[in-house]
C-alpha positions, 0 to 999 in steps of 0.5 A: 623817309623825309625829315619836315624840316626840308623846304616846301619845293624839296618835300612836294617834290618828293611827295609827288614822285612816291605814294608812300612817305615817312616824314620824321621830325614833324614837330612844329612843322605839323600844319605846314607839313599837313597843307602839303599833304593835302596839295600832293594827295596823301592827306586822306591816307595819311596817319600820325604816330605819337611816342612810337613804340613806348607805351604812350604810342597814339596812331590817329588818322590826320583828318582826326586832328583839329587845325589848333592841335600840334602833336608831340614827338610824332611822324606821319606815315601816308599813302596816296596809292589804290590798295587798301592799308591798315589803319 
C-alpha cells in the first residue's frame, strides 16, 4: 500500500520493483499519480475505487477517466504483470 502523497522518486521507485499496488489517498494527487503509472506500466491495468464498500462504491478502469476528472474519496489498485484479473 503506498499513500500518494509520497514524492514522485519514492512512488516510481516502489512501482517499479512490484507488479502490484494499492495507492490509497490519492485525492488531489489524482493526475500526478495517473502520469506515474503511466511511466512505470501499470496505467493500462490499473482501476479506481470511488466510496469503497458503502453503497456509492464506483470501480472504473483509469483509462475511463477523462484528464479534467479527479475522483472523489478514492484508491487505485493496479497490476502490470502477465496473468489476466478481473475488472
Amino acid at each position: 500500500m503506498l499513500p500518494a502523497p509520497l514524492p514522485d522518486e519514492t512512488l516510481r521507485a516502489e512501482l517499479l520493483a512490484t507488479p502490484a499496488a494499492a495507492i490509497i489517498k490519492v485525492g488531489r494527487h489524482f493526475d500526478r499519480i495517473r502520469a506515474l503509472l503511466g511511466e512505470t506500466g501499470h496505467a493500462a491495468g490499473a482501476v479506481v475505487v470511488e466510496h469503497a464498500t458503502s453503497a456509492r462504491q464506483r470501480i472504473t478502469p483509469l483509462t475511463e477517466f477523462a484528464h479534467d476528472e479527479r475522483p472523489y474519496f478514492s484508491t487505485i489498485l493496479c497490476y502490470r504483470g502477465d496473468e489476466a484479473w478481473g475488472k
